[in-house]
mmCIF file of the N, C-alpha and C atoms, coordinates in Angstrom:
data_MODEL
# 
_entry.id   MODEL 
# 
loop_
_atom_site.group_PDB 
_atom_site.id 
_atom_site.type_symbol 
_atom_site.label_atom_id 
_atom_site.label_alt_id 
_atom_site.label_comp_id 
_atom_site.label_asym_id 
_atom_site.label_entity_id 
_atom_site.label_seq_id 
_atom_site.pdbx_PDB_ins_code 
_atom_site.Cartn_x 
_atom_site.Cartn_y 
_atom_site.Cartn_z 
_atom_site.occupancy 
_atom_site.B_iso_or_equiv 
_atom_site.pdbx_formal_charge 
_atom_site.auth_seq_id 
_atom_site.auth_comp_id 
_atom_site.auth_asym_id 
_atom_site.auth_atom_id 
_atom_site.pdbx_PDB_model_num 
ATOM 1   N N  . UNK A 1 1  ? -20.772 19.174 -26.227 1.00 0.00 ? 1  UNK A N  1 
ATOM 2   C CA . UNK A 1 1  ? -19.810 18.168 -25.751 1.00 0.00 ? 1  UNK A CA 1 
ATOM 3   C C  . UNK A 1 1  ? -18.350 18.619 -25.957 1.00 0.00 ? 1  UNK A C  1 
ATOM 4   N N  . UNK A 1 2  ? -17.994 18.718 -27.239 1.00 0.00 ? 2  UNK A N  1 
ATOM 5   C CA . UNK A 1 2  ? -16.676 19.343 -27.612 1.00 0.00 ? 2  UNK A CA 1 
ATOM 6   C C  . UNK A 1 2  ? -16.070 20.531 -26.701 1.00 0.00 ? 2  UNK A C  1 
ATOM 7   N N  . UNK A 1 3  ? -17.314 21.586 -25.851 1.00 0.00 ? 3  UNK A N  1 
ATOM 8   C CA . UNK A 1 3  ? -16.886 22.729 -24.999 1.00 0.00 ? 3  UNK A CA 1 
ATOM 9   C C  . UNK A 1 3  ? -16.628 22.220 -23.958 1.00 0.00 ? 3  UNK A C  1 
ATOM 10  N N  . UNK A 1 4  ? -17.092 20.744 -23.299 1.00 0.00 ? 4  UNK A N  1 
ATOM 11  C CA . UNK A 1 4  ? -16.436 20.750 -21.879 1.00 0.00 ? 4  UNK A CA 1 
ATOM 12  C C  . UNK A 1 4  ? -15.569 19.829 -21.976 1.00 0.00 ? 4  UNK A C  1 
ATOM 13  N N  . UNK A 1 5  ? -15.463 19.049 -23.126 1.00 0.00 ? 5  UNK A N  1 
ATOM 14  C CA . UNK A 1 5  ? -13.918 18.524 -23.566 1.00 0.00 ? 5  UNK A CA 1 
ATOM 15  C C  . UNK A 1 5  ? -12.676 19.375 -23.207 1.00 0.00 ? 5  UNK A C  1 
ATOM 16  N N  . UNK A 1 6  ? -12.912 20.605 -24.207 1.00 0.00 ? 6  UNK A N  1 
ATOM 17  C CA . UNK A 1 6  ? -11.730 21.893 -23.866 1.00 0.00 ? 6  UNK A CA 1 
ATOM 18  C C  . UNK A 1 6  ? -11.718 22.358 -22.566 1.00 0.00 ? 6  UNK A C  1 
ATOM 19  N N  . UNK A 1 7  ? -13.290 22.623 -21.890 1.00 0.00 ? 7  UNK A N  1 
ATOM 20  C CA . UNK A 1 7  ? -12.621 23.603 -20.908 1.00 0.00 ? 7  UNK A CA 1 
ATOM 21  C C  . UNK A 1 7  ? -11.938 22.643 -19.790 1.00 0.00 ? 7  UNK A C  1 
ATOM 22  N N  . UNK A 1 8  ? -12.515 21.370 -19.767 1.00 0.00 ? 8  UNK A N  1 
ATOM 23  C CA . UNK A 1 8  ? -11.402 20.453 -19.206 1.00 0.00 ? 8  UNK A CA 1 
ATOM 24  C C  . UNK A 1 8  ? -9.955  20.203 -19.001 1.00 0.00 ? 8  UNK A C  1 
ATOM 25  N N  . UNK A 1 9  ? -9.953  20.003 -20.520 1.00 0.00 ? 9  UNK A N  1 
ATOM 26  C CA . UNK A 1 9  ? -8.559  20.190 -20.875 1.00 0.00 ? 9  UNK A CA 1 
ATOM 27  C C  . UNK A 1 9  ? -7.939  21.634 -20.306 1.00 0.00 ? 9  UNK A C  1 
ATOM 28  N N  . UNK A 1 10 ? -8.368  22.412 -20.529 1.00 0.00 ? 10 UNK A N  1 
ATOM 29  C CA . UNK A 1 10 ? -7.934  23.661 -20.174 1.00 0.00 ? 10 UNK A CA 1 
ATOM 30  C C  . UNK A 1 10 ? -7.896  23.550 -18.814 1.00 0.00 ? 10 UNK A C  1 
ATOM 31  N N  . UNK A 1 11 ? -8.586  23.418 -17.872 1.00 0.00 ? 11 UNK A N  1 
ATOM 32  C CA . UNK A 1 11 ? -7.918  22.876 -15.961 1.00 0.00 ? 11 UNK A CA 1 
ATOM 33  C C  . UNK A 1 11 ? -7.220  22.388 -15.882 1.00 0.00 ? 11 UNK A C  1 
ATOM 34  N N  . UNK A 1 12 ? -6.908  21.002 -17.184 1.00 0.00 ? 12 UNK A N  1 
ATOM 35  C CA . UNK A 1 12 ? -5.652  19.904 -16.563 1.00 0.00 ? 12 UNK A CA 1 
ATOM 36  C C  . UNK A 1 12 ? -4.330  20.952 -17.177 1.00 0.00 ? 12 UNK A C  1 
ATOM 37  N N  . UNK A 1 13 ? -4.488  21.628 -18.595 1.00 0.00 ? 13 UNK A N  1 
ATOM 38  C CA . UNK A 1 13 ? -3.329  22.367 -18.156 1.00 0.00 ? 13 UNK A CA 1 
ATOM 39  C C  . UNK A 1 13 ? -2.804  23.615 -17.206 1.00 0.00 ? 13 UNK A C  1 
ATOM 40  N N  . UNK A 1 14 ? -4.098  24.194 -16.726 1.00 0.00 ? 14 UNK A N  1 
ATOM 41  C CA . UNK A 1 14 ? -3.779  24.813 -15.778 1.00 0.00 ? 14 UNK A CA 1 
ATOM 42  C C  . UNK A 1 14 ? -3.090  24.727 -14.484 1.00 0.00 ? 14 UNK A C  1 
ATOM 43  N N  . UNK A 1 15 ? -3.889  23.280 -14.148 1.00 0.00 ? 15 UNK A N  1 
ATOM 44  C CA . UNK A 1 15 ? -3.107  22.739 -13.140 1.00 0.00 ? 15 UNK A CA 1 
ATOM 45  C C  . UNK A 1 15 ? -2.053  22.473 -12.929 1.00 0.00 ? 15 UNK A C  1 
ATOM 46  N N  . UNK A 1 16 ? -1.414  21.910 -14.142 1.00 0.00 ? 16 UNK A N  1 
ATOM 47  C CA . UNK A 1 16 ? -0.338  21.341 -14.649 1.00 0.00 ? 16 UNK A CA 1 
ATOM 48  C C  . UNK A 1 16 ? 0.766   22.107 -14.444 1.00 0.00 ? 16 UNK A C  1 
ATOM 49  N N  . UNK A 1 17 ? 0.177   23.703 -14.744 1.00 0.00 ? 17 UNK A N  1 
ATOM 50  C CA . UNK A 1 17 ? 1.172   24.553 -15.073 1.00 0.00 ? 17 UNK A CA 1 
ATOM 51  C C  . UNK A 1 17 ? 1.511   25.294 -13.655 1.00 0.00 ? 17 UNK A C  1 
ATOM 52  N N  . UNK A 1 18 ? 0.285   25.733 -13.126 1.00 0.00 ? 18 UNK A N  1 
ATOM 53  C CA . UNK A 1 18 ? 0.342   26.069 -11.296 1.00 0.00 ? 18 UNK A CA 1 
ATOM 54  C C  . UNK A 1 18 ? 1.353   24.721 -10.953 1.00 0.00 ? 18 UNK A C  1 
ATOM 55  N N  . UNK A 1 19 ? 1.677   23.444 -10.768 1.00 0.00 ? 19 UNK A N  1 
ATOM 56  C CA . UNK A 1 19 ? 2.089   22.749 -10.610 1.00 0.00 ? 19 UNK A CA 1 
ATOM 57  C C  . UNK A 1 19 ? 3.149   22.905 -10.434 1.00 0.00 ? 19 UNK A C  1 
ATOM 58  N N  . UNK A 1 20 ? 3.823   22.891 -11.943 1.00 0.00 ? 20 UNK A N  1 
ATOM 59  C CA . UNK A 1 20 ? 5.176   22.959 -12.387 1.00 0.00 ? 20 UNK A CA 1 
ATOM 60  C C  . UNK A 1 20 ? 5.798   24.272 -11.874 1.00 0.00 ? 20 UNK A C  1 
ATOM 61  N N  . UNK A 1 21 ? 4.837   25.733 -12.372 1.00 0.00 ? 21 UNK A N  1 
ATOM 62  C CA . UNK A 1 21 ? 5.419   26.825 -11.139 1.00 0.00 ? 21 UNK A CA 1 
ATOM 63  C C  . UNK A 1 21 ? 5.947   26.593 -9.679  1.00 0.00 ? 21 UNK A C  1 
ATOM 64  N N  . UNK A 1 22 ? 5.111   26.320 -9.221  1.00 0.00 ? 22 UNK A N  1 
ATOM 65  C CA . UNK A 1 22 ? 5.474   25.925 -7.914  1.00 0.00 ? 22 UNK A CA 1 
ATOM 66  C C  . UNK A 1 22 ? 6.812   24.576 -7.094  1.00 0.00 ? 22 UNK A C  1 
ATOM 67  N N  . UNK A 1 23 ? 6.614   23.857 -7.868  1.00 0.00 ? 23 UNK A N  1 
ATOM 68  C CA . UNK A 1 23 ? 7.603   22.875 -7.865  1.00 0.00 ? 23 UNK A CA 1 
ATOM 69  C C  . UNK A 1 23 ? 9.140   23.710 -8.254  1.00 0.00 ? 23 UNK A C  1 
ATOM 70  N N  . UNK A 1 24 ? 9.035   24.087 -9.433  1.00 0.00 ? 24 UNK A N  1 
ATOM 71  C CA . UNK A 1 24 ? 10.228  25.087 -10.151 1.00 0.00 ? 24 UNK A CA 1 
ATOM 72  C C  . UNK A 1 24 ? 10.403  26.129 -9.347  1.00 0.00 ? 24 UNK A C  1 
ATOM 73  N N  . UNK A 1 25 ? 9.698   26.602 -8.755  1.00 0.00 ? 25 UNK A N  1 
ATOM 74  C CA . UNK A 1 25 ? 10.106  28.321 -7.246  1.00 0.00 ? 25 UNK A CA 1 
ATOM 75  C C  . UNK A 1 25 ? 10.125  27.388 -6.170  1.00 0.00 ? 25 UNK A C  1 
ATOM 76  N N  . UNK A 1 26 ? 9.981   26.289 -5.909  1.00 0.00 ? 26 UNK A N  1 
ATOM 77  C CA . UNK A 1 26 ? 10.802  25.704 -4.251  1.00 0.00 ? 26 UNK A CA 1 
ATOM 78  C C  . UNK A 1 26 ? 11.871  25.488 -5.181  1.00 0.00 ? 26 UNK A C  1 
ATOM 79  N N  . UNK A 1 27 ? 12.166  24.491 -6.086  1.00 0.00 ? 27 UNK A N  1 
ATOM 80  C CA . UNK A 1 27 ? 13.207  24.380 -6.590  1.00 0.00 ? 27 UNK A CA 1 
ATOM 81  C C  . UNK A 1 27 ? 14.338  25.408 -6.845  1.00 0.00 ? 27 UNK A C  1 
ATOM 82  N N  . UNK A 1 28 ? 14.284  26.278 -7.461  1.00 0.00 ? 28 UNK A N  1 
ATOM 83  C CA . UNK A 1 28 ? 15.040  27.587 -7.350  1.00 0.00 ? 28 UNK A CA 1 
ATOM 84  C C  . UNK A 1 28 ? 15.612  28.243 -5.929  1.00 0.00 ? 28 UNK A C  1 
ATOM 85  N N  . UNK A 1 29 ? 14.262  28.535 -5.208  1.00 0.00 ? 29 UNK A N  1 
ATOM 86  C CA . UNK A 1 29 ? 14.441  28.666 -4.016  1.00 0.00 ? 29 UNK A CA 1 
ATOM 87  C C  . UNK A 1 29 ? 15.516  27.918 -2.913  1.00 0.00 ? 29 UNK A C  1 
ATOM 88  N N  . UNK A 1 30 ? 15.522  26.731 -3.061  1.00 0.00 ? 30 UNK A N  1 
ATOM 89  C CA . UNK A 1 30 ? 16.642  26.049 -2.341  1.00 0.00 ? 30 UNK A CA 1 
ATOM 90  C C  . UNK A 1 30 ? 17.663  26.174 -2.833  1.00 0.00 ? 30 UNK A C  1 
ATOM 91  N N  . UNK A 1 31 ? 17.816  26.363 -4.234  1.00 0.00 ? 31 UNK A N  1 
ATOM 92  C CA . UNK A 1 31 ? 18.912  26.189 -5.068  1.00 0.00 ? 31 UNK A CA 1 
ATOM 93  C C  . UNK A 1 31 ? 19.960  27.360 -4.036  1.00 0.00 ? 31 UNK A C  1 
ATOM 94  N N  . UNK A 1 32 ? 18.771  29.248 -4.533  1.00 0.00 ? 32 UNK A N  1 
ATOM 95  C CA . UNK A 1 32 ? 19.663  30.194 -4.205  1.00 0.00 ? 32 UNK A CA 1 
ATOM 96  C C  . UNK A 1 32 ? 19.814  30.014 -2.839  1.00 0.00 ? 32 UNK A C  1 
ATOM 97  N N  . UNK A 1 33 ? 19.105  29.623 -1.998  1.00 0.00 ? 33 UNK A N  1 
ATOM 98  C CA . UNK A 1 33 ? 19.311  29.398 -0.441  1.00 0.00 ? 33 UNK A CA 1 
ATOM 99  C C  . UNK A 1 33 ? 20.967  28.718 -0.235  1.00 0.00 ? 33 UNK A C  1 
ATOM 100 N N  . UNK A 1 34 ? 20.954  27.514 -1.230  1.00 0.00 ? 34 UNK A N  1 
ATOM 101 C CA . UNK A 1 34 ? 21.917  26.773 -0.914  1.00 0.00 ? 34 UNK A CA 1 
ATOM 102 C C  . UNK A 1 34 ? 23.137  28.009 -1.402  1.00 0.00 ? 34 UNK A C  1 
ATOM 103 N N  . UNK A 1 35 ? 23.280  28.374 -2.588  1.00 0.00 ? 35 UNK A N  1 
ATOM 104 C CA . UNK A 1 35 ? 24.530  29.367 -3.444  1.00 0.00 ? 35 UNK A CA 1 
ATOM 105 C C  . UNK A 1 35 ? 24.894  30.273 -2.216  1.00 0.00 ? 35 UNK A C  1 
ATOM 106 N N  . UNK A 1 36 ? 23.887  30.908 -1.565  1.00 0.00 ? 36 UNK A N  1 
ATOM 107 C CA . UNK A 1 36 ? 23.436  32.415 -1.084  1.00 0.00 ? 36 UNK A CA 1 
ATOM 108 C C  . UNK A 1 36 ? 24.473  31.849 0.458   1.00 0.00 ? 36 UNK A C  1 
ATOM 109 N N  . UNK A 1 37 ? 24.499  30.562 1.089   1.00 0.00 ? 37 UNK A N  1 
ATOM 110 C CA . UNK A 1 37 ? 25.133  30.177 2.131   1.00 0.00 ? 37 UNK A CA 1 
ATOM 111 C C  . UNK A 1 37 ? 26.596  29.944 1.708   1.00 0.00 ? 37 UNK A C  1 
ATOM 112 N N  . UNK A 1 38 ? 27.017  29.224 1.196   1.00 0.00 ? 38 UNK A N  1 
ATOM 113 C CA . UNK A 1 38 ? 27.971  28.910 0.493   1.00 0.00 ? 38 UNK A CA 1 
ATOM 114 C C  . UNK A 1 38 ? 29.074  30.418 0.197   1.00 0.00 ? 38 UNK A C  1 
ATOM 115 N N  . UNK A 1 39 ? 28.175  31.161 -0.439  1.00 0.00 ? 39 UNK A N  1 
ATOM 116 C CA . UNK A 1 39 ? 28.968  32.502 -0.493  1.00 0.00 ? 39 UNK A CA 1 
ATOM 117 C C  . UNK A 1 39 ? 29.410  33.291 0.711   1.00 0.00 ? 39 UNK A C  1 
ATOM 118 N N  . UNK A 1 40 ? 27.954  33.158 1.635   1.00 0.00 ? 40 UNK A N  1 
ATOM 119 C CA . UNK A 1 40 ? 28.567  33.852 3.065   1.00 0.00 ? 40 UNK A CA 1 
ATOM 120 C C  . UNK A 1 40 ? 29.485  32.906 4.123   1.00 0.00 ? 40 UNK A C  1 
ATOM 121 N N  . UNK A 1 41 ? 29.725  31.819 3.812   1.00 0.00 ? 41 UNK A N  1 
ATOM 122 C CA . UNK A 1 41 ? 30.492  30.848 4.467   1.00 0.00 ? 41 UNK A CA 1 
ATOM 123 C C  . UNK A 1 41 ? 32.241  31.005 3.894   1.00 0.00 ? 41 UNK A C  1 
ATOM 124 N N  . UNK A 1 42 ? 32.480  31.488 2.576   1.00 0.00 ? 42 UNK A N  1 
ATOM 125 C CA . UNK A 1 42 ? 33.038  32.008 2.152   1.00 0.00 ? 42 UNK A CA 1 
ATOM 126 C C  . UNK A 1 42 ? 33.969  33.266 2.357   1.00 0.00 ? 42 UNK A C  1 
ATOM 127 N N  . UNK A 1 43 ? 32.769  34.158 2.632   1.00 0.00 ? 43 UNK A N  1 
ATOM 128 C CA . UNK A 1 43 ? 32.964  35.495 2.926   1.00 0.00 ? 43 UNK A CA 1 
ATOM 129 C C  . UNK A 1 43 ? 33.429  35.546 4.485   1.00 0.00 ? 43 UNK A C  1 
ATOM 130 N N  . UNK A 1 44 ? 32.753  34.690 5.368   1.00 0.00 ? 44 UNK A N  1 
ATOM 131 C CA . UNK A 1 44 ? 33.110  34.564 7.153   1.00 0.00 ? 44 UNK A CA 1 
ATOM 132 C C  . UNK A 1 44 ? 34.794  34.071 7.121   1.00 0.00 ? 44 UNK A C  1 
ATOM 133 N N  . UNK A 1 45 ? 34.905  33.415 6.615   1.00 0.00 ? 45 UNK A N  1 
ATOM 134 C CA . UNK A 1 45 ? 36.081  32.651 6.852   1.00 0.00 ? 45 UNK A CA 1 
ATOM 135 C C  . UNK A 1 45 ? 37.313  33.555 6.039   1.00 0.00 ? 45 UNK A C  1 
# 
């Protein structure tokens, strides 16, 4: 009982963590998208 307690647990943090990766790299991702325009809008003008 106690082993599929853990390995349970162990998916929900896996998931958790694939999750949060992913959320955090779009997040980033727009971030530099947004910086990365901003600079060449900069640079045009």
């Amino acid at each position: 009982m106690p082993y599929s307690g853990n390995s349970s647990l162990a998916r929900v943090v896996r998931v958790s963590a694939v999750s949060l990766g992913l959320v955090y790299g779009a997040v980033m991702a727009s971030y530099y998208k947004g910086s990365a325009k901003k600079a060449s809008e900069k640079s045009a003008h």
